[in-house]
BAKELO-997588 format. One record per residue: residue number from 1; x, y, z of N, C-alpha, C in turn. Coordinates in steps of 0.05 Angstrom, whole numbers. Each point is the difference from the previous one (the first is absolute). Last residue first. Layout:
! BAKELO-997588
k_n.c1_n.c2_n.c3_ca.c1_ca.c2_ca.c3_c.c1_c.c2_c.c3
NUM_X_Y_Z_X_Y_Z_X_Y_Z
...
! end
This chain:
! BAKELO-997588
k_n.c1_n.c2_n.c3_ca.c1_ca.c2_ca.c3_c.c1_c.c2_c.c3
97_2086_858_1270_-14_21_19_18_5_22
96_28_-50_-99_0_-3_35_-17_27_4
95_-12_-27_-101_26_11_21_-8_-8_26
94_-29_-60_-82_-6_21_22_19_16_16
93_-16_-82_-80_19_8_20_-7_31_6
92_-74_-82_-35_20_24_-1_8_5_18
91_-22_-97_-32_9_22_15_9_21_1
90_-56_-89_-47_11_18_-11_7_28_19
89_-14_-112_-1_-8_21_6_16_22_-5
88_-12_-93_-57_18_11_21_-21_29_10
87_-38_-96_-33_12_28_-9_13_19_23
86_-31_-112_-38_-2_18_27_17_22_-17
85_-71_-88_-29_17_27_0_14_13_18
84_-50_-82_-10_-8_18_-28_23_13_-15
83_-10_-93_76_10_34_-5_0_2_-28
82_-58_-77_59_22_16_-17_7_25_-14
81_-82_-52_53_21_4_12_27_6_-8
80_-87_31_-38_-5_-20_20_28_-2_19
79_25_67_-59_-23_-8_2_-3_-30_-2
78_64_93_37_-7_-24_3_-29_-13_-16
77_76_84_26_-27_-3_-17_-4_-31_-6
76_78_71_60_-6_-26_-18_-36_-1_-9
75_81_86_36_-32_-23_-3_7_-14_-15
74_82_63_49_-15_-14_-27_-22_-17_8
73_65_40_67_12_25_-32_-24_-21_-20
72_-15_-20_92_13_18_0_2_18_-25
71_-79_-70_-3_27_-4_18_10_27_-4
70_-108_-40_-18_17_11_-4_32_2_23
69_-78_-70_-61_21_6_22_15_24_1
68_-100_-28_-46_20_26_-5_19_-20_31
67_-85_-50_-74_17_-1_29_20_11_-7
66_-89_-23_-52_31_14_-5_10_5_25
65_-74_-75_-54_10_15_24_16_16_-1
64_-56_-21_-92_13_-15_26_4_26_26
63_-52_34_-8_-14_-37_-5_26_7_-31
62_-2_69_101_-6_-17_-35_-5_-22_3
61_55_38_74_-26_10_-11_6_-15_-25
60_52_-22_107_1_-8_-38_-27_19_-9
59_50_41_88_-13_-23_-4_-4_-3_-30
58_98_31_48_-28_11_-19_-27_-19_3
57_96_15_54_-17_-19_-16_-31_8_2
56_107_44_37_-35_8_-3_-1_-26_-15
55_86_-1_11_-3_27_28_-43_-4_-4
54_48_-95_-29_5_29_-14_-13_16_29
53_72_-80_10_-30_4_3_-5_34_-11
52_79_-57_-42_1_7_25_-31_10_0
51_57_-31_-63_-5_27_-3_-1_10_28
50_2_-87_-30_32_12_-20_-9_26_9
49_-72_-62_36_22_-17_-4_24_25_1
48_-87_26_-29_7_11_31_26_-16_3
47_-24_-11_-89_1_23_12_14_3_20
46_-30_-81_-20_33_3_-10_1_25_5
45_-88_-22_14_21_-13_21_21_7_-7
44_-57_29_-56_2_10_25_16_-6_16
43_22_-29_-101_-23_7_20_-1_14_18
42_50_14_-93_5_-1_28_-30_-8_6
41_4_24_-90_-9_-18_11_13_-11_20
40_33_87_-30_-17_-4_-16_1_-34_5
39_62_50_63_0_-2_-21_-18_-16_-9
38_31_68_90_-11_-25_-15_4_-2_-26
37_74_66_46_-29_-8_-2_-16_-14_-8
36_89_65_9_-6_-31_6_-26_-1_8
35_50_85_-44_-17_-8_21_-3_-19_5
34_39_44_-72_23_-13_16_-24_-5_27
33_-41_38_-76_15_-20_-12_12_-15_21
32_-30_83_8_-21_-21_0_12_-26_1
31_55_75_-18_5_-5_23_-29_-11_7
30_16_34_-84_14_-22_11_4_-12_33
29_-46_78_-42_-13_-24_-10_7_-29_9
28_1_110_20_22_-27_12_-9_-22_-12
27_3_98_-55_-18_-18_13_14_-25_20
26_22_110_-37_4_-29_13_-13_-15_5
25_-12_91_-54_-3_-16_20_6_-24_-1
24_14_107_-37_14_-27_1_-11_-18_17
23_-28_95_-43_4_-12_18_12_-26_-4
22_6_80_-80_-23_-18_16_13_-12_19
21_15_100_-55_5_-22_18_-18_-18_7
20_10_87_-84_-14_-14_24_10_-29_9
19_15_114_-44_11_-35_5_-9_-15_18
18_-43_78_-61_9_3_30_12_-38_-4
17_-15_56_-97_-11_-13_24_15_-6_28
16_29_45_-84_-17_20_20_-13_-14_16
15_50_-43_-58_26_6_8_-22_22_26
14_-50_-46_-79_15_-14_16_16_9_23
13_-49_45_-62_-21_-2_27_23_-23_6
12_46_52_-53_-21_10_16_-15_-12_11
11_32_-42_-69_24_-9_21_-7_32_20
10_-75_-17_-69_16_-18_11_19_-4_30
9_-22_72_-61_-22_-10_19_4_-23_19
8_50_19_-82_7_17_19_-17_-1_19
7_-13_-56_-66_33_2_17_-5_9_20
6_-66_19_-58_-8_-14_20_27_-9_14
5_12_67_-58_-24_7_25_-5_-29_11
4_50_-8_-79_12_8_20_-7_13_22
3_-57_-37_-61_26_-26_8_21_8_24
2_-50_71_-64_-20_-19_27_17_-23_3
1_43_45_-64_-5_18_22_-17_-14_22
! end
């Protein structure tokens, strides 16, 4: 008899619960990927060289130095004069006003 109360309890609270939905999000992960952008010990020169002069240049802080180029879709991160890093910028798409 209790085997069958808990059964029965059971597929009661199963079938009496509200059905619930989760969201779906897309990440563009991939579309980092297709950016053309320095690569991990570029100098400067070869930078500006393949990239073109960045829109802002950072002054260097620290000890070492860290020098920010920033360009259109991606920074570079520079220390002394070689690239760290550069990361793409991340754009939200906005409706039009």
């Amino acid at each position: 008899m209790r085997t069958l109360c808990c059964l029965l309890l059971t597929l009661t609270a199963t079938f009496a619960m509200p059905t619930v939905q989760a969201e779906v999000i897309t990440l563009k992960q991939n579309a980092a990927r297709e950016v053309p952008r320095p690569t991990r010990g570029m100098t400067m020169t070869q930078v500006e060289s393949r990239f073109g002069t960045a829109l802002e240049k950072h002054p260097a802080v620290g000890q070492p130095p860290i020098t920010r180029w920033d360009y259109d879709n991606f920074s570079v991160f520079f220390e002394h004069q070689y690239v760290l890093d550069a990361v793409v910028h991340h754009k939200l798409n906005r409706p039009s006003q």
